[in-house]
C-alpha positions in Angstrom: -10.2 2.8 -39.3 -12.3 5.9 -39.7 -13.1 6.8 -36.2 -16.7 8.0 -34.9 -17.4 11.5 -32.9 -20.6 12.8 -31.4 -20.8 16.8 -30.7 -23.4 18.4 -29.0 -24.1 22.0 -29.8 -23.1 21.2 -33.2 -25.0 23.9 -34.8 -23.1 27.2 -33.8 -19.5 28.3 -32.3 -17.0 25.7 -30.7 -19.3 22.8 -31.7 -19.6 23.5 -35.3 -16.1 24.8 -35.8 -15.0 21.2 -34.2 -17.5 19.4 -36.5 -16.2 21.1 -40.0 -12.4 20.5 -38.9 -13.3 16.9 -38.0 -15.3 16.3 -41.1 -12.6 17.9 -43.4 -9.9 15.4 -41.5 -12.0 12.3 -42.4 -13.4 11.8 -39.0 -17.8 10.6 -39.1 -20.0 13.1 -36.8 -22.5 13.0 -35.9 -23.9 16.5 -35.4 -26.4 16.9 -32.4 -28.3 20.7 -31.6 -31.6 21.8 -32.0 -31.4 23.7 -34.8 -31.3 21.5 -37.8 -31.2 23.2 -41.0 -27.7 24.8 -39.4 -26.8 20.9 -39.1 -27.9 20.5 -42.6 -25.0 23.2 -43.4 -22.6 21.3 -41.6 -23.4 17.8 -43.0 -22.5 18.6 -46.6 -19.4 18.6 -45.9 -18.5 15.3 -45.1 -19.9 11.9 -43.6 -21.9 13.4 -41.0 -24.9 12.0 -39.3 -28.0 14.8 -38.3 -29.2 14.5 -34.8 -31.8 17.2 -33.8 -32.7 17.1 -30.5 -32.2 19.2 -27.1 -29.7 18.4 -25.1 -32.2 18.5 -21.7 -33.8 15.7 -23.3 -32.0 12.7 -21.9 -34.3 10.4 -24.1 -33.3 12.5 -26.9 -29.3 12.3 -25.9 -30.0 8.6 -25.6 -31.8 8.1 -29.1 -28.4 10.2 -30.6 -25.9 8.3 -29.1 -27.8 5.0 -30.0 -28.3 6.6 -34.2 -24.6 6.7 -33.8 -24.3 3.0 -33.1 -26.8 1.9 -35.5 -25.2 3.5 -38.1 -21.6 3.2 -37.8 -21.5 0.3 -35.0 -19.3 2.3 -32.2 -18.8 5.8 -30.6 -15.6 6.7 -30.3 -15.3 10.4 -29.3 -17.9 12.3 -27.7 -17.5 16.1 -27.2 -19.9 17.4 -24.8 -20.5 20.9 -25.7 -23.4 22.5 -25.8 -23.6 25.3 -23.0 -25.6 28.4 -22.7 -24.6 31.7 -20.4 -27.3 33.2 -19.1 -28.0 37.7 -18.6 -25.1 38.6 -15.8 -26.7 40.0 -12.7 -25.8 39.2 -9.2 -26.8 36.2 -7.4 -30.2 38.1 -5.6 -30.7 40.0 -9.2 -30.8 36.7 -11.0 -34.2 35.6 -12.0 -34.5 31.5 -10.6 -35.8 30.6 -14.3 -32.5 31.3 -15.5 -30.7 29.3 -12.9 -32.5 26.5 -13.7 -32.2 27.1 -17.5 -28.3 27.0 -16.8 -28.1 24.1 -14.9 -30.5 22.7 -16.8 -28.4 22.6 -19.9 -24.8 23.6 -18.9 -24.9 20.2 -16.6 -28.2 18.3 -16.7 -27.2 18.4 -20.4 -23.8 17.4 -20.2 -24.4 14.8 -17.8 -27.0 13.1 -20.3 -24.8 13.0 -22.7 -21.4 11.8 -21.0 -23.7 8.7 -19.8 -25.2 8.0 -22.6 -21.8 7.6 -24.4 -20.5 6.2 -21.2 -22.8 3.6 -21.8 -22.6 2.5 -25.3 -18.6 2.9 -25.0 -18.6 0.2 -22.0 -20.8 -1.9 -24.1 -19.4 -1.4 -27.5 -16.2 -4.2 -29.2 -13.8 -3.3 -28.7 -14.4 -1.6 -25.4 -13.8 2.2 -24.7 -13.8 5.5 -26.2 -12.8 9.0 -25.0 -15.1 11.9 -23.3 -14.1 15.6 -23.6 -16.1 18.2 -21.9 -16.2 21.6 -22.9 -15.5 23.1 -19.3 -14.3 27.5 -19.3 -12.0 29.2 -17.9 -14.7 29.9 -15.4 -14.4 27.2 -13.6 -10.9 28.7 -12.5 -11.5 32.2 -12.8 -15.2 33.8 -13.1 -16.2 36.9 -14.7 -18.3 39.0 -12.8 -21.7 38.3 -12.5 -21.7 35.1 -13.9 -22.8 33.0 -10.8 -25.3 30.5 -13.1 -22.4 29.8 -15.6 -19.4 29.5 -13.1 -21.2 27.5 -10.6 -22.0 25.0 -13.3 -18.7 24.2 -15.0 -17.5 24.6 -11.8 -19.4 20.9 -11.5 -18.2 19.9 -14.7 -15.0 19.8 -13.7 -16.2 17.1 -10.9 -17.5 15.5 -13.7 -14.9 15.0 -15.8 -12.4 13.8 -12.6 -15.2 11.1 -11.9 -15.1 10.1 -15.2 -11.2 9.6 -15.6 -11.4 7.5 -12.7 -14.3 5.3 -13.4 -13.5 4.9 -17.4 -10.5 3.3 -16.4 -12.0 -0.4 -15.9 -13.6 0.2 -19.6 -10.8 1.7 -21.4 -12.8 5.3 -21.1 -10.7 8.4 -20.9 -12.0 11.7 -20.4 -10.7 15.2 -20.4 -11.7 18.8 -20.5 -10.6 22.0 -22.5 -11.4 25.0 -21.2 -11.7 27.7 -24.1 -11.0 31.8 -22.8 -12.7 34.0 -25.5 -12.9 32.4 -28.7 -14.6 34.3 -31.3 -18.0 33.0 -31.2 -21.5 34.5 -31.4 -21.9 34.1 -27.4 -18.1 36.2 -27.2 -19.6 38.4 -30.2 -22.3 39.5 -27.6 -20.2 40.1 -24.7 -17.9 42.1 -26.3 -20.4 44.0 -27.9 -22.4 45.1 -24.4 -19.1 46.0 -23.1 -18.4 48.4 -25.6 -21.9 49.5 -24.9 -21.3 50.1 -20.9 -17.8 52.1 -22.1 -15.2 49.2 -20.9 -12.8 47.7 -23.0 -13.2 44.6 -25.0 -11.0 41.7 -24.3 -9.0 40.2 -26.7 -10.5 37.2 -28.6 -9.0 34.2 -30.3 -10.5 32.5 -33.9 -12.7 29.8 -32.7 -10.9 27.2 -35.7 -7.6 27.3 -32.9 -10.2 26.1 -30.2 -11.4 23.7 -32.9 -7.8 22.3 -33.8 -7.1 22.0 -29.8 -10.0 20.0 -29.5 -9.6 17.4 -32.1 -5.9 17.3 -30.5 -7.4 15.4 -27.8 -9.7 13.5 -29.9 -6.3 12.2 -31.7 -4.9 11.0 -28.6 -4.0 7.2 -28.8 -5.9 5.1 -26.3 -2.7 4.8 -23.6 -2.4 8.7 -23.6 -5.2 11.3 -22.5 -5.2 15.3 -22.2 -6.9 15.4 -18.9 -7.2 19.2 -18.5 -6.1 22.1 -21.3 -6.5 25.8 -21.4 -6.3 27.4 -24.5 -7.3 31.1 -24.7 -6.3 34.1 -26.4 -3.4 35.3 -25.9 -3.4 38.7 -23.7 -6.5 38.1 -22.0 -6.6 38.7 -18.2 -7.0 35.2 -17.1 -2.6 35.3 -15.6 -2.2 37.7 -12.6 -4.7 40.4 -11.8 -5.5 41.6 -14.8 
């Protein structure tokens, strides 16, 4: 049976990377981002389902999830994704419009999202589905200056425990990957203003590896979950004291 996936932040980096390897595997996505002629792109290339909308919305993250249903009659998968990181600054440097911008995707978002597929996947027959959340290696290990971004996935990572533990009942497993410096347009920036300030880039990854890790957990038969996987590039300073 073909199986289902929602991805939030489908338009750009992890998101659409996931969404073209699922598509090309014979998975249906539905592709959810505010940007829709980039979802356009990404729906030619398989059965993919549009779904513009902002993730802050939760009336918006509602009307996806239930398109999903209506269309193809379950959800199976649901990778919560989209993310932004804000300017770094210290905490007193930090204007309070980006905080609230941060939280206001990086886990308002994300908790939209996981209960409105919570919700359908407790209702749907047959019951369940699986939830992974696109945590960081920042909620381990923060850069500097990153206080918006780290303090939020740090509260994804509550999320995703409360989830395990209350899917259970409903045959709902969840997991998170966190992803260290795949190539992407947000790492493409970072790198970039660090050569700027004279420091040395870090090394990066191709974002299809983060792609193919996450659709690993997507795979997973119901009895077996990934609850938590790392996967960076290589000789980054995430081990020791780099």
């Amino acid at each position: 049976m073909t199986k289902t996936l929602l991805i939030t932040g489908a338009s750009s980096g992890i998101g659409r990377a996931t969404a073209e390897r699922a598509l090309a595997e014979g998975w249906r996505v539905g592709l959810f981002a505010r940007r829709k002629a980039e979802l356009d792109e990404v729906a030619r290339q398989g059965e993919a389902l549009v779904l513009p909308g902002d993730v802050t919305d939760a009336e918006q993250v509602e009307g996806a999830v239930a398109a999903i249903a209506e269309q193809w009659g379950r959800l199976d998968v649901l990778f919560n994704n989209a993310g932004i990181f804000t300017p770094a600054a210290l905490i007193d440097e930090i204007p309070l419009e980006d905080w609230h911008r941060a939280v206001s995707v990086n886990l308002n978002g994300m908790y939209y999202a996981a209960r409105a597929a919570f919700g359908q996947m407790r209702r749907q027959s047959p019951q369940g589905g699986r939830i992974i959340n696109n945590g960081s290696l920042s909620a381990h290990n923060p850069r500097p200056g990153s206080i918006t971004y780290t303090t939020t996935k740090h509260a994804i990572t509550g999320l995703t425990r409360t989830l395990s533990l209350d899917g259970r009942a409903f045959d709902i497993a969840a997991g998170q990957i966190d992803i260290g410096n795949a190539e992407t347009d947000l790492v493409r920036d970072l790198t970039a203003r660090m050569i700027a300030e004279g420091k040395e880039p870090q090394p990066t990854m191709n974002v299809k590896d983060a792609a193919k890790s996450v659709l690993h957990m997507a795979e997973m038969p119901p009895e077996a979950n990934v609850q938590f996987m790392t996967v960076l590039a290589t000789k980054m300073p995430y081990i020791g004291r780099g």
